[in-house]
Backbone bond lengths (Angstrom), bond angles and torsions (degrees), N, CA, C in turn:
res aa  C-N    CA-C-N  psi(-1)  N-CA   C-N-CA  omega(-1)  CA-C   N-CA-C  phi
1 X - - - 1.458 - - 1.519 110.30 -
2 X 1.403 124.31 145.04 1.167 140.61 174.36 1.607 102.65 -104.49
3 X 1.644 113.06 133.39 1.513 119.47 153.10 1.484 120.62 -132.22
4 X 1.245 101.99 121.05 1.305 110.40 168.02 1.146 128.77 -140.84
5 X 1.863 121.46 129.64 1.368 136.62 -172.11 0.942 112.26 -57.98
6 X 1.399 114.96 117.36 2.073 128.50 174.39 1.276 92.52 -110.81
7 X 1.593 102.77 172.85 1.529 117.82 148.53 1.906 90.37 -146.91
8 X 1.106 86.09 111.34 1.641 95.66 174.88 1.919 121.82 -66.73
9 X 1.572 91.20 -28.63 1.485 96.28 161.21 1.711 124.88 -62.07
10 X 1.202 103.28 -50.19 1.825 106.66 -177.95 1.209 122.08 -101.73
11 X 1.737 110.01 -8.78 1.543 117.80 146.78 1.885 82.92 101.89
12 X 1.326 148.04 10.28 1.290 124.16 148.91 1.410 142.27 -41.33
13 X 1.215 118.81 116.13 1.479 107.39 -169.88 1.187 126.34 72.95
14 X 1.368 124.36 26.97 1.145 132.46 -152.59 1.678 89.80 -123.12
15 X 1.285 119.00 -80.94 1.694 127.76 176.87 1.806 103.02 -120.14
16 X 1.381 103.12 -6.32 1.652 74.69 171.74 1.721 102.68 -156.83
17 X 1.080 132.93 153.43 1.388 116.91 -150.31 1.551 94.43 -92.40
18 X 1.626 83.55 158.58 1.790 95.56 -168.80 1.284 106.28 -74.25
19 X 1.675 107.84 157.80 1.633 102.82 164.49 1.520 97.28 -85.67
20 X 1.357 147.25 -7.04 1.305 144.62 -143.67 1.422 116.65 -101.18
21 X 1.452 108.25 -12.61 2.034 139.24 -161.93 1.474 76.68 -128.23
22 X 1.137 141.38 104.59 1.615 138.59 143.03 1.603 104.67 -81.83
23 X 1.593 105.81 -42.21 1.586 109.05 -176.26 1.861 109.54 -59.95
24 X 1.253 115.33 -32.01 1.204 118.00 -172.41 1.364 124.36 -71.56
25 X 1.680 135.54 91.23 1.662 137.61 -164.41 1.252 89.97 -92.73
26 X 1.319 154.75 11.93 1.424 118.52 176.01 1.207 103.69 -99.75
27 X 1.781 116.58 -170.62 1.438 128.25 -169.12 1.443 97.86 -73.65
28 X 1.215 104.23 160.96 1.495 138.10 153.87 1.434 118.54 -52.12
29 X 1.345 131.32 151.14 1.249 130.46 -174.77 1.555 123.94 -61.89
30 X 1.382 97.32 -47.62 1.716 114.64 167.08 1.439 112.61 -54.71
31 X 1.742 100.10 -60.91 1.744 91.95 -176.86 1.225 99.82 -72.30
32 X 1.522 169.56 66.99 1.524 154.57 82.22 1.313 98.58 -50.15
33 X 1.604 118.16 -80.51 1.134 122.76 -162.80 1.464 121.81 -30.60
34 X 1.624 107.44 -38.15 1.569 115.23 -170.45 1.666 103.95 -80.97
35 X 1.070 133.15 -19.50 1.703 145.64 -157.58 1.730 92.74 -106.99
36 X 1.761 118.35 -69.92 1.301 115.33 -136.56 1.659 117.31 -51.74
37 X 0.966 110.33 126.64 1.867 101.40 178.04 1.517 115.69 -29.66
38 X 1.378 98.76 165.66 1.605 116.85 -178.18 1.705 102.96 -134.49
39 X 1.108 108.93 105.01 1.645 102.61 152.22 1.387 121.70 -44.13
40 X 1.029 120.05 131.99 1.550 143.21 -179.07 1.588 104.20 -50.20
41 X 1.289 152.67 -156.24 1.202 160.78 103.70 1.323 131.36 -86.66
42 X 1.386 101.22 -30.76 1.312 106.73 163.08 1.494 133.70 -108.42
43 X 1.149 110.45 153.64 1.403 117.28 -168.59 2.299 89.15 -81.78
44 X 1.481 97.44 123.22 1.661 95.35 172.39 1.747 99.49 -132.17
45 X 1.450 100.89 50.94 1.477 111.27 168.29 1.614 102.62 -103.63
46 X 1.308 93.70 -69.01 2.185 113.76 -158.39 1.720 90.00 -81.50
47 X 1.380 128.40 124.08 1.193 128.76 161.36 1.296 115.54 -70.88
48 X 1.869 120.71 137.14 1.285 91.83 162.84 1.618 95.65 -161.62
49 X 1.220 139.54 152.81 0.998 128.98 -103.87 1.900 77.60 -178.65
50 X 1.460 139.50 76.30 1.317 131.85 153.35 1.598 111.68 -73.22
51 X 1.812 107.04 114.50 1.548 115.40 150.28 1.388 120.17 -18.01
52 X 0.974 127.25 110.63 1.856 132.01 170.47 1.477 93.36 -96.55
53 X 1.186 122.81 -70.95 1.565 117.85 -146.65 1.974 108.42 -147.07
54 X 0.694 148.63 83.56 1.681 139.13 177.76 1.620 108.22 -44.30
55 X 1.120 121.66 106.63 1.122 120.71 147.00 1.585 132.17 -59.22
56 X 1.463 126.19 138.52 1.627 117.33 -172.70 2.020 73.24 -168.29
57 X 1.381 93.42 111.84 1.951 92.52 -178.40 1.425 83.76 -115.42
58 X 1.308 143.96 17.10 1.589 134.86 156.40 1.884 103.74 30.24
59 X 1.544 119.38 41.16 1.103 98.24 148.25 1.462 146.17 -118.21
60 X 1.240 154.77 -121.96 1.229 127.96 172.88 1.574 104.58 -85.34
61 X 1.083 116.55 -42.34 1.520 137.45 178.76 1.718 113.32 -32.24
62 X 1.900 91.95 -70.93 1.169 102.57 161.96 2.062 135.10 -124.48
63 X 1.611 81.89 80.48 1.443 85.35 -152.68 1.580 110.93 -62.67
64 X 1.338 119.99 -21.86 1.680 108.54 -169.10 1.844 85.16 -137.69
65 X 1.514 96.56 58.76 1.646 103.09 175.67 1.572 90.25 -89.58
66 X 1.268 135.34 -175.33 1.852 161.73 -165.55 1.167 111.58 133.25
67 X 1.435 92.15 123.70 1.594 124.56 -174.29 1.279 103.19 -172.25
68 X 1.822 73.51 162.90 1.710 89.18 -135.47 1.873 78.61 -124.78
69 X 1.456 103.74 129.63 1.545 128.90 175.39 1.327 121.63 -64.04
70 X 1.048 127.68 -177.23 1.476 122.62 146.96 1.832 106.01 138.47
71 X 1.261 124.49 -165.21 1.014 127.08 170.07 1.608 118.32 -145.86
72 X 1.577 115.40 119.21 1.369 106.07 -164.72 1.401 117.05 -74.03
73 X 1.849 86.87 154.44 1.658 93.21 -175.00 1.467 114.87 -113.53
74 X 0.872 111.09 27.31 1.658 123.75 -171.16 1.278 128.50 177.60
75 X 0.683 103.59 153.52 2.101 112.76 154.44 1.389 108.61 56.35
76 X 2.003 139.28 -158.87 1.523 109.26 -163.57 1.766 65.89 -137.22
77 X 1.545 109.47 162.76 1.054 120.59 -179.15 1.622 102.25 -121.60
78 X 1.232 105.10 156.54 1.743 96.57 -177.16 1.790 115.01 -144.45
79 X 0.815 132.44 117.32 1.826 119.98 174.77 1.497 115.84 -27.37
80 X 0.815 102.60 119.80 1.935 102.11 175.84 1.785 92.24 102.60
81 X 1.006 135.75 -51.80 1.376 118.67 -166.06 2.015 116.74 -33.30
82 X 1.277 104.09 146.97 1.258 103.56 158.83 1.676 123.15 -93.98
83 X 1.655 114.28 127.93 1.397 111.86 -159.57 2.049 80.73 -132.46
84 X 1.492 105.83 155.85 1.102 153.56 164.28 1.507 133.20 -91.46
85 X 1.357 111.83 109.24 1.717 102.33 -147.67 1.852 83.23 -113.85
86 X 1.058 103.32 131.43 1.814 141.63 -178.91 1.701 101.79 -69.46
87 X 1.112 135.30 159.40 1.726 126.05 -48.27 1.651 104.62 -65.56
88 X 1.589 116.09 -14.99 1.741 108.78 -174.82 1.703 118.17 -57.11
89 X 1.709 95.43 -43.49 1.624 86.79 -170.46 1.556 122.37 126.43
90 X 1.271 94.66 -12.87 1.832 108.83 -143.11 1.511 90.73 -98.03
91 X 1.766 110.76 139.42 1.357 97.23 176.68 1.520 98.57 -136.12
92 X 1.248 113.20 151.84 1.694 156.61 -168.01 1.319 103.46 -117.24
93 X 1.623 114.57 171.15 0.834 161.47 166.42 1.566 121.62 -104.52
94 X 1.499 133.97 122.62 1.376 135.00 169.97 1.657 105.64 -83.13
95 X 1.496 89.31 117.37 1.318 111.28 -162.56 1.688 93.96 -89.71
96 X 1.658 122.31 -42.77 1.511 121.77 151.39 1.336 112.48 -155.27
97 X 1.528 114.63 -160.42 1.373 120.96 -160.28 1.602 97.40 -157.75
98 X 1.618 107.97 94.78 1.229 116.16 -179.66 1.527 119.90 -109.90
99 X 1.716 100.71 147.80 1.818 94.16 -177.84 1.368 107.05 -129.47
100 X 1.303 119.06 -140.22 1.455 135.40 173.58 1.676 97.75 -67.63
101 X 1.431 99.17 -67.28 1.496 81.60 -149.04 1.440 109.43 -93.86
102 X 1.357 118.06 17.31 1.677 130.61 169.46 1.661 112.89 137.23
103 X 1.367 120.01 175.15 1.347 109.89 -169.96 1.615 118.36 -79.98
104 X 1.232 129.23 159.61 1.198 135.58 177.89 1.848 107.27 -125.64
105 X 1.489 102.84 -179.60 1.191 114.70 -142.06 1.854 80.12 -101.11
106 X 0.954 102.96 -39.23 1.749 106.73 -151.42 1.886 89.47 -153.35
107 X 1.601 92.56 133.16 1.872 105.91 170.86 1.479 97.03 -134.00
108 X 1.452 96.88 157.95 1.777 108.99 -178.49 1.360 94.67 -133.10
109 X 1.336 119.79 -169.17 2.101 146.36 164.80 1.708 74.15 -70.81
110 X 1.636 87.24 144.62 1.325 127.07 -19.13 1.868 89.15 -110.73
111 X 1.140 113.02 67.41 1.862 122.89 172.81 1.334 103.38 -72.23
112 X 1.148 90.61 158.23 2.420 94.66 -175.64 1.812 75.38 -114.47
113 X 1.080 117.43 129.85 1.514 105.89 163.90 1.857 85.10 -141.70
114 X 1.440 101.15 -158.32 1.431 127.09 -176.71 1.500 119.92 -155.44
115 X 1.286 119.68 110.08 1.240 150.04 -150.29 1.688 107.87 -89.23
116 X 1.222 130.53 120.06 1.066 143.34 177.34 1.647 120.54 -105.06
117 X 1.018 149.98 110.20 1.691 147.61 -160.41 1.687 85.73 -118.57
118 X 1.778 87.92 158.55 1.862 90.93 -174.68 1.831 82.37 -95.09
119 X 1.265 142.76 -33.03 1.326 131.94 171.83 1.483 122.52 -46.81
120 X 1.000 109.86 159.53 1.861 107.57 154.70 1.499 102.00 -115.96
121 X 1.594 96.16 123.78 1.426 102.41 170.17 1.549 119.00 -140.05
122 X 1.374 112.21 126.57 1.785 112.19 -173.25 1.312 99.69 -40.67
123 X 1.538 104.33 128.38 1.860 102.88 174.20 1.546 92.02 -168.28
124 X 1.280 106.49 135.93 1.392 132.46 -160.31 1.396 111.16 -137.00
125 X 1.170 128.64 164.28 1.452 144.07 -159.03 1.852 94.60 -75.03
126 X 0.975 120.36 122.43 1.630 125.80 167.53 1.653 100.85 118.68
127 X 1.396 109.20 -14.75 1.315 94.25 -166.71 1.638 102.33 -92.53
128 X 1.331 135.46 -149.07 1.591 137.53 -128.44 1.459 120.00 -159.54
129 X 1.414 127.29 91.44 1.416 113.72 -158.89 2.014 87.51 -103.49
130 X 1.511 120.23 124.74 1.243 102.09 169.31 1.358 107.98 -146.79
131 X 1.451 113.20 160.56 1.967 119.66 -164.35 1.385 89.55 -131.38
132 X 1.493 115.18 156.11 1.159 135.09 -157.63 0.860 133.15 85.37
133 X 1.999 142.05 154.89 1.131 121.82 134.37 1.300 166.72 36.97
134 X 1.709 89.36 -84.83 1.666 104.40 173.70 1.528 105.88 -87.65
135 X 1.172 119.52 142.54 1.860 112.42 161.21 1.741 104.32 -131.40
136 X 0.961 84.62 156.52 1.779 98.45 -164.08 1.875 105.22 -62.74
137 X 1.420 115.42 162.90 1.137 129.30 -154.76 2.003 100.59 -83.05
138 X 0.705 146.82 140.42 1.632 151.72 158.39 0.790 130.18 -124.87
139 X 2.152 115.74 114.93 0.803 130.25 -141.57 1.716 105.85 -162.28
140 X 1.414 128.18 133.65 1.346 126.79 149.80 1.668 119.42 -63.17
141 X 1.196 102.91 -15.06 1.930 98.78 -162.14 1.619 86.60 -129.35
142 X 1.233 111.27 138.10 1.100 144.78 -139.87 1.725 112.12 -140.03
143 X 1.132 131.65 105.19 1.397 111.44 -172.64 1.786 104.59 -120.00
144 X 1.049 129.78 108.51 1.165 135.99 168.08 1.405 151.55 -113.11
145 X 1.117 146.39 166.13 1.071 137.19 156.42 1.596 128.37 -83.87
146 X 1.079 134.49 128.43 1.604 123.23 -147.61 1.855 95.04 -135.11
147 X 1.368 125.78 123.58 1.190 123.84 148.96 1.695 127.77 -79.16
148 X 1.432 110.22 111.93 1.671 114.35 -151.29 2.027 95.68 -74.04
149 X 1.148 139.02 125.21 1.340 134.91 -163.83 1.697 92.22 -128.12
150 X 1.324 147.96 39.83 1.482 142.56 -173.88 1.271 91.33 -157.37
151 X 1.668 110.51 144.59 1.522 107.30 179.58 1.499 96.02 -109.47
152 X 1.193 121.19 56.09 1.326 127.89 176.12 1.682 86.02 -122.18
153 X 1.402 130.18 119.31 1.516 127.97 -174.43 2.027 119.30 -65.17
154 X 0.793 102.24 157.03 1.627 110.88 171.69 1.370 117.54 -114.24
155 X 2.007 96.56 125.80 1.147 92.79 -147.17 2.050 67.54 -133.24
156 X 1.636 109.24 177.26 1.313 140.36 145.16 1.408 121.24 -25.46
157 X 1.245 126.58 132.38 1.265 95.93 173.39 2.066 119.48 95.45
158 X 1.200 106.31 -55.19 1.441 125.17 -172.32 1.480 103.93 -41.22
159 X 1.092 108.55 141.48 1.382 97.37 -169.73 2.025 92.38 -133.40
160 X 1.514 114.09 135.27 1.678 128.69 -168.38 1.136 113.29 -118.99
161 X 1.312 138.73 155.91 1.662 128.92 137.75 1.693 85.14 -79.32
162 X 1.937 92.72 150.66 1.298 110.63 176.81 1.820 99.95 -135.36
163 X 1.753 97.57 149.03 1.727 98.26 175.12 1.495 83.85 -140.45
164 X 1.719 83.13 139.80 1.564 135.78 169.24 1.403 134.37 -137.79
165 X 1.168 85.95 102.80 1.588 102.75 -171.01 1.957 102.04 71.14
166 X 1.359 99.54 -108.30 1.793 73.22 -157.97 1.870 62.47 -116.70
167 X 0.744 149.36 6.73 1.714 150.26 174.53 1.389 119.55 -75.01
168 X 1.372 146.61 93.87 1.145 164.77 172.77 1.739 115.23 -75.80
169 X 0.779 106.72 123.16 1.563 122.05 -170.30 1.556 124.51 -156.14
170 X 1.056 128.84 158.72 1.524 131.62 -162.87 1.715 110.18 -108.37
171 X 0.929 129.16 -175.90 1.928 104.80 -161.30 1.604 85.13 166.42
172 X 1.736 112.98 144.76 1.263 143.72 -151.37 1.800 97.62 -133.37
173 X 0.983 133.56 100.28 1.940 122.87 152.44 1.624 121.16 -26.52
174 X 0.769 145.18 96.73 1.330 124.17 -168.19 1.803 102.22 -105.89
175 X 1.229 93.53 -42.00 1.781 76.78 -176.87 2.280 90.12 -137.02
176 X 1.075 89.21 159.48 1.817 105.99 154.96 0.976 124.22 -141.58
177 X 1.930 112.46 117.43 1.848 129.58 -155.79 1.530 85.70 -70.47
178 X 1.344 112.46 -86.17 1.544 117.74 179.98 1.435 113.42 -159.04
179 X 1.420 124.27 176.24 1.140 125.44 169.77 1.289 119.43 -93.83
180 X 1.013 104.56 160.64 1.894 120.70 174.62 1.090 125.07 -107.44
181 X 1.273 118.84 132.98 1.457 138.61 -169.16 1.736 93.71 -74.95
182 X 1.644 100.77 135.20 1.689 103.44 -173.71 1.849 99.18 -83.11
183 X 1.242 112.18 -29.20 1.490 125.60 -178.70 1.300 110.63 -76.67
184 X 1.188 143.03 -19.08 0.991 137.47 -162.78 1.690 122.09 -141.08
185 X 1.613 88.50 -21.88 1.914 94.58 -178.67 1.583 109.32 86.92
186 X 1.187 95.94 -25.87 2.226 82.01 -164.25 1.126 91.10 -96.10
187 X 1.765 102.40 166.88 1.088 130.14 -154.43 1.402 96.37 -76.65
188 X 2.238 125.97 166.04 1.266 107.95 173.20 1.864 79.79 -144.82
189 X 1.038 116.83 177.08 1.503 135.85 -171.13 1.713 82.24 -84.64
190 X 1.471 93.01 131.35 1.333 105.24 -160.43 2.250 91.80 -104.78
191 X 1.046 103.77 7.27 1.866 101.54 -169.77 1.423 124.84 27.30
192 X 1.287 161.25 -149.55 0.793 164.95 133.19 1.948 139.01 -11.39
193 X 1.075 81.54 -25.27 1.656 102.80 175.60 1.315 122.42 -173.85
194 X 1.417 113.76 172.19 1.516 108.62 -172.68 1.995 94.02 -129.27
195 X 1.403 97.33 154.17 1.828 100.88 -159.53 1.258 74.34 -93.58
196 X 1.931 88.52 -174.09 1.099 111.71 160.69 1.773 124.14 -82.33
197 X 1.352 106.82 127.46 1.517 120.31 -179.42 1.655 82.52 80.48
198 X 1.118 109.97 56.58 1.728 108.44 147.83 1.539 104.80 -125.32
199 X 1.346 120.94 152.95 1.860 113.85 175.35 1.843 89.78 -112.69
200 X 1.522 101.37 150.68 0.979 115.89 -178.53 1.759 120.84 -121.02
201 X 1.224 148.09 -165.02 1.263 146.77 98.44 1.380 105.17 -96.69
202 X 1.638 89.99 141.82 1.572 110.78 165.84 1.471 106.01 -135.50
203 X 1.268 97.42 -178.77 1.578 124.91 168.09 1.367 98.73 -142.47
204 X 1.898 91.38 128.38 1.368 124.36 -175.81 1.577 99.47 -119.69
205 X 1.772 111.86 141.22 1.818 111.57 158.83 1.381 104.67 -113.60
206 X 0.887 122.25 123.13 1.633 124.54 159.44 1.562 132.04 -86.88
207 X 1.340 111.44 155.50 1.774 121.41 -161.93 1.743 83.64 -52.57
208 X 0.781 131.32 -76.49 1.865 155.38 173.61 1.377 147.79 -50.10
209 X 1.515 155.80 85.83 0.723 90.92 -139.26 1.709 117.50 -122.40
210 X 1.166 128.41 -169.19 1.732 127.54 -126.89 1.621 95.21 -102.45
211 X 1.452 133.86 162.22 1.008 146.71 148.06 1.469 118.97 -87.45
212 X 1.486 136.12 92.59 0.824 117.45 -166.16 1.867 105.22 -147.81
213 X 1.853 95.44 153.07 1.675 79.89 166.57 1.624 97.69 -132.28
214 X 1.157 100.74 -158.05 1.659 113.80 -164.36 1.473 102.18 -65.84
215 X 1.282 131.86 167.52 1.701 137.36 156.84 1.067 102.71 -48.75
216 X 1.588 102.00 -60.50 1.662 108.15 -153.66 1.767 99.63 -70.97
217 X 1.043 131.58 -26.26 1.218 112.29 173.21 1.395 114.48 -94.04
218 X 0.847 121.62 -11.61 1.769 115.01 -178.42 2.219 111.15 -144.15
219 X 0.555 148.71 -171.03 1.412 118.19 -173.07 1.717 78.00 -158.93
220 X 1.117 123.77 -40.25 1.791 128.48 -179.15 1.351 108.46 -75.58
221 X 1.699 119.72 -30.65 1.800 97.04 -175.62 1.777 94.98 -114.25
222 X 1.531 113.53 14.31 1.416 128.21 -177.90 1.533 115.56 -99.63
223 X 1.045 132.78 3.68 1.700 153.69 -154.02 1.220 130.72 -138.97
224 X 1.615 136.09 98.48 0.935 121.42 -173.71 1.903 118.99 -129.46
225 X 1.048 120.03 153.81 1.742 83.92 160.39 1.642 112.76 -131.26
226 X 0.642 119.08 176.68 1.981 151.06 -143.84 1.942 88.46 -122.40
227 X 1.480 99.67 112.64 1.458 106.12 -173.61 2.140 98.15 -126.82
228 X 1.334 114.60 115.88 1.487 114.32 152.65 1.593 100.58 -22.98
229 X 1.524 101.07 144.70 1.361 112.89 162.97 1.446 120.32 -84.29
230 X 1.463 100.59 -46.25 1.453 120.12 -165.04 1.300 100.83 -97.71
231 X 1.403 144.83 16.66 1.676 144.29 166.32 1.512 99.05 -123.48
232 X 1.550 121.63 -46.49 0.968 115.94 -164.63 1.461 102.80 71.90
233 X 1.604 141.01 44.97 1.215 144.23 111.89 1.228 151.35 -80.89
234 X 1.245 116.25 118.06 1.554 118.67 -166.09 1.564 102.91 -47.24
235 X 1.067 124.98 130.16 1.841 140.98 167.64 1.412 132.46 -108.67
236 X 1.486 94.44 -8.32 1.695 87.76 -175.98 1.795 102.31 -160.92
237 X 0.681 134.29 123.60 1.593 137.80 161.40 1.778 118.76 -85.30
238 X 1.003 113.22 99.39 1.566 121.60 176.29 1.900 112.56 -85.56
239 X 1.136 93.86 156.42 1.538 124.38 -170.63 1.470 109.93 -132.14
240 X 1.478 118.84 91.27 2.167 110.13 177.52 1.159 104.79 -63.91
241 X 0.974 105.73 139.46 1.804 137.21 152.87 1.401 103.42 -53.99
């Protein structure tokens, strides 16, 4: 935490330091604001890289072109790196890294580029291109925090289409821990269902299962939402644990 003495009435400490605080050496309110760090939004540690679309334009130009779409969700990607393609296992080499306006050397979050491997490997829309280290968690059961947005209630049982990342899949309620107080953060006895504009934790299983990591570490492969089948309205926005 930062404190520093203003008077917003006579403008001390505000943009220019008071004569009235002699004891007071730190910055001014403005100069923090203009200096103090910013957390990132994106995570540019864990690469990760969800399939959008395969390109294959089979024409003379580019007759045995494949590439693979999408928009990154993490970490920095580079030509030559060795990457690991999601749910098979199988790992390649980035053979390049092409965009709109021609290829580059190196892409990060949140660039839309298109991914080239010197392998051929079956890879389809939902699946997971990622470099580094870390690789994301895989799992049918799902434990989250969910903001409920439908005044149709959430209950046990409920059954959604759900999208993640560019991966679409179908998903069951299985249990609800409790809800959380928006004022307060702690948990409250969640009863029978959760309203609308209530936040919850749940546990979700899905037909499939998900590539995923925490919110707090990744916010693009950490995010999902909970869509009606039969309206085709989004109802719920989730947050992984």
């Amino acid at each position: 935490m930062r404190f520093i003495p203003i008077s917003a009435l006579n403008g001390d400490n505000v943009v220019d330091r008071s004569e009235n605080m002699d004891w007071y050496e730190g910055p001014t309110l403005l100069a923090l604001l203009e200096t103090i760090p910013i957390t990132d939004d994106y995570n540019r540690r864990d690469g990760r890289f969800p399939v959008q679309y395969v390109l294959r334009p089979q024409s003379l130009e580019h007759h045995d072109y494949r590439g693979y779409a999408g928009r990154i969700g993490g970490g920095v990607f580079r030509k030559g790196d060795t990457v690991t393609v999601l749910p098979s296992g199988l790992s390649s080499t980035l053979r390049s890294i092409d965009t709109f306006e021609g290829p580059v050397d190196e892409a990060f979050a949140p660039m839309s580029v298109t991914l080239t491997l010197e392998d051929d490997i079956d890879i389809s829309r939902g699946d997971m291109i990622v470099s580094g280290d870390s690789v994301p968690r895989v799992s049918q059961d799902v434990e989250m925090v969910v903001c409920w947005l439908n005044e149709k209630r959430l209950t046990p049982g409920a059954k959604f289409a759900l999208k993640h990342t560019t991966k679409e899949v179908r998903c069951v309620v299985k249990d609800i821990a409790h809800k959380i107080d928006i004022t307060s953060l702690e948990p409250v006895e969640a009863g029978k269902d959760v309203r609308m504009n209530d936040i919850a934790r749940i546990t979700i299983r899905t037909t499939k299962p998900l590539l995923f990591d925490s919110y707090r570490t990744n916010r693009a492969t950490g995010s999902m939402i909970l869509i009606d089948e039969a309206t085709n309205e989004t109802v719920g926005a989730g947050m992984i644990l």
